[in-house]
N, C-alpha and C positions, 0 to 999 in steps of 0.2 A: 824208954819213958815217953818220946815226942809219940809215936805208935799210939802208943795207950793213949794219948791223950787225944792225939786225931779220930782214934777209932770209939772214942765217948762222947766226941763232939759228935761223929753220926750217928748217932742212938739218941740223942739229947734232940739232937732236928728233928728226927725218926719221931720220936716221940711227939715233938711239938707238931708236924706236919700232921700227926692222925687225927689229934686234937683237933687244930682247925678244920680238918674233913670234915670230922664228925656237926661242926657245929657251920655244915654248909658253905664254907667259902671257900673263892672259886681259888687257884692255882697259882695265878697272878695277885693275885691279895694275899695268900702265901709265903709267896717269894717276898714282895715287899714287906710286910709283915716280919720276916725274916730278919732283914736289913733292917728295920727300926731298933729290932731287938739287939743286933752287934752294935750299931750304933749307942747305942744306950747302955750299954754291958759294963762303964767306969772309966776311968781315966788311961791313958797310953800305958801306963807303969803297970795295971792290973792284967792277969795273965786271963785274957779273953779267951772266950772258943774262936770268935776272930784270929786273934793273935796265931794263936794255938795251929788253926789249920794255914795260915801263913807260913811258919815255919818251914828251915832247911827240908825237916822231914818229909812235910808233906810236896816236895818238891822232887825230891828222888823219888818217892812213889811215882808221877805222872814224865818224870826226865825222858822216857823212850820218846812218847811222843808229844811232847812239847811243841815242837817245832811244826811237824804236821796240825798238830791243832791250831796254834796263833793263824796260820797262814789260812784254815779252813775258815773258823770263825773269826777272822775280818776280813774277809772275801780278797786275802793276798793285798791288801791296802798297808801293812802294817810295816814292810817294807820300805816304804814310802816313806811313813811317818819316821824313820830312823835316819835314808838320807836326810832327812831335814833335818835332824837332830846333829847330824855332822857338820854341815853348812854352817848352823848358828853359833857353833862353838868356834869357828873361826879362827883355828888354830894357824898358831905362827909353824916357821921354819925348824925343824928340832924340839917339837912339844914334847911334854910326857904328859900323858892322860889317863885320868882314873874311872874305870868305869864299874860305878856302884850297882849289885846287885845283877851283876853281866851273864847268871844264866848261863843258855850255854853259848855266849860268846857273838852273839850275830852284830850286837852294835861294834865290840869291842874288835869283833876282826872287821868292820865297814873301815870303823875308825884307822886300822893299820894299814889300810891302801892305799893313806897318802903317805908319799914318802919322805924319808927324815925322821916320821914321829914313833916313841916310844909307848904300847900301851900295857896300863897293867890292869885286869879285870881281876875283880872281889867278889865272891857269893857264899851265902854259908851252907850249899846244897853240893853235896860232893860228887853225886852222878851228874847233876849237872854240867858241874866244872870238868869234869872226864869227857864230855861229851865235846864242849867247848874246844880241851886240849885237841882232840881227836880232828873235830876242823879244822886248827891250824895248823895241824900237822900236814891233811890232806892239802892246804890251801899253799901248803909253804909260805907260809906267815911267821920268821924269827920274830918280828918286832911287837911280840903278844906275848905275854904269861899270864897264867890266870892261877891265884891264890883263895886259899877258905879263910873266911874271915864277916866278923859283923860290922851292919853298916853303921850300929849306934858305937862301937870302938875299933875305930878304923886301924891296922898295924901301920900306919906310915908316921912320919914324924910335920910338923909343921910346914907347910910351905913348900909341899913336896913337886906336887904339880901345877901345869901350867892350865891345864881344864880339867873338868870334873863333870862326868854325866851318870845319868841313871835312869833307864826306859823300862817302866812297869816294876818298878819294884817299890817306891815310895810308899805304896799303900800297904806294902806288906810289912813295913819299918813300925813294931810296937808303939816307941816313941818316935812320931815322927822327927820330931825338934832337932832329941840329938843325932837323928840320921843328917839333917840338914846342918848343924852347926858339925856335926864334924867334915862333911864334905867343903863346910867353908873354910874350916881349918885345916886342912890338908892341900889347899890349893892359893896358891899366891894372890898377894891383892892384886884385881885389877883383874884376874883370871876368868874366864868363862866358867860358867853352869848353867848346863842344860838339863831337865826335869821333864821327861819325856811320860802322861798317866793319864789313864784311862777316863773318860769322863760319860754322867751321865746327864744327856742334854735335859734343858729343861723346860727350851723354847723353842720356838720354828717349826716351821713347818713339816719339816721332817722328825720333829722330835719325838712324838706319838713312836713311829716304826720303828727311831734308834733304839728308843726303852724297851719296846718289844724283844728287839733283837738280845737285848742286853738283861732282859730278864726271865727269857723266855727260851730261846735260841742257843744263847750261849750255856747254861748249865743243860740244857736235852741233847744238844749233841754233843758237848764235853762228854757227858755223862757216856753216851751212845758208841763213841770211839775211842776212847779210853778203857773206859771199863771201871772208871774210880768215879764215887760221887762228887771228889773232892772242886771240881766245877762249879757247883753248887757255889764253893766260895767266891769265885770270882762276882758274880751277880752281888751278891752282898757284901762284898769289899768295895765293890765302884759305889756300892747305893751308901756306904756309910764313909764313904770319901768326901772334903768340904766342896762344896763350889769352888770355881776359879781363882773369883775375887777374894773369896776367905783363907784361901792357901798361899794366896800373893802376897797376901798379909804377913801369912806366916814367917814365911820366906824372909822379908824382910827386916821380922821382928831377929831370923838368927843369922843375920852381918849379910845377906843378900840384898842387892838391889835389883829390883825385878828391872829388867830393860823393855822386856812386853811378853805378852801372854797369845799365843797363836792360836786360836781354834781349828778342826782339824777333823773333817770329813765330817762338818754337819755339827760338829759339838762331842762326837764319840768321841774324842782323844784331844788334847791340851799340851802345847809345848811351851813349858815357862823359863827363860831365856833369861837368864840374871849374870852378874858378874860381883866376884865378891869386894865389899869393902874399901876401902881403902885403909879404915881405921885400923 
């Protein structure tokens, strides 16, 4: 059924994309264009083509090369932005750590190289997760499992771990809210979370060439080395992601206290550093 419905979202673009040819605009007003329309498509609850092409499904369709792609299309930067992501969470002696949305596993096996700590990674794409297993096994990494599971109904019980992360996957969380109240409920007060997403700048002087890259760059050669249009989503999931400051918001409004917001090669990318509650 996810199939069907990936493959009616591209007929639905398909369709809207000739349209706009037809009536002369250029590619890049398109694509944006694009993104206004997911943006606008209803509330978190309603089952968007957004939504839709987010899903597990459409994730096992691109799982081979996943991995090859992130590192193409952010010119091997992306890395980077993950050690940081381990640093901020500031993990004690003997953590357990939940790593939401963990794909196939790059943050969650970072996270397992320090020693003492226990991690469990969550995704609901199951080639993914196979893929993930398949690293730590090569990596000899015991202190990694990686489970299916969604991030709006987490299977863990209250208070389970000691941090809680999730790099690139926020935007593909229907509801974002209860992705975020339930990572806050699953990690003790006082716990780190780190909110590692994509962002598209909107100032600076470099900001002009990020947008390019990122609406332009990223679904053509998604598209080009993959062989799936499903790239395509990426550009319109970042363009109908909030700003910074309106996500920081969010955050806060479900038991986070944002500690600070890091901007991250220019504005492409955003590391929101909170820790939960104490209430």
């Amino acid at each position: 059924m996810q199939s069907d419905n990936v493959q009616q979202t591209d007929v639905q673009s398909d369709n809207m994309q000739q349209n706009d040819a037809q009536q002369g605009k250029t590619q890049s007003e398109i694509l944006q264009q694009d993104g206004e329309r997911v943006a606008r498509s209803g509330p978190p609850s309603t089952a968007t083509d957004l939504e839709k092409m987010g899903s597990g499904a459409m994730f096992d369709a691109i799982a081979h090369r996943y991995d090859m792609l992130n590192r193409v299309l952010s010119l091997g930067v992306d890395q980077g932005w993950r050690r940081r992501t381990v640093e901020a969470l500031d993990l004690p002696s003997g953590a357990r750590v939940l790593d939401v949305a963990t794909g196939t596993g790059d943050l969650a096996l970072r996270i397992a190289r320090i020693g003492g700590v226990q991690v469990d990674g969550v995704d609901p794409s199951t080639n993914m997760l196979a893929l993930a297993q398949e690293k730590a096994v090569r990596a000899e990494t015991p202190n990694v499992s990686f489970h299916e599971g969604d991030a709006q109904a987490l299977p863990y019980a209250n208070d389970t771990f000691d941090a809680c992360c999730i790099a690139f996957g926020i935007r593909n969380v229907p509801d974002r809210r209860a992705g975020v109240r339930e990572m806050a409920r699953v990690t003790k007060a006082g716990g780190r979370v780190a909110i590692l997403e994509l962002s598209e700048p909107r100032s600076g002087i470099l900001g002009p060439l990020a947008r390019f890259h990122i609406r332009q760059v990223v679904p053509w050669v998604g598209g080009v080395l993959s062989g799936a249009r499903e790239y395509r989503y990426l550009q319109q999931s970042v363009a109908a992601f909030p700003p910074p400051e309106e996500f920081a918001a969010l955050l806060e409004d479900c038991g986070l206290n944002v500690l600070r917001v890091e901007s991250l090669t220019f504005g492409v990318c955003c590391l929101y550093v909170c820790a939960v509650s104490q209430q």
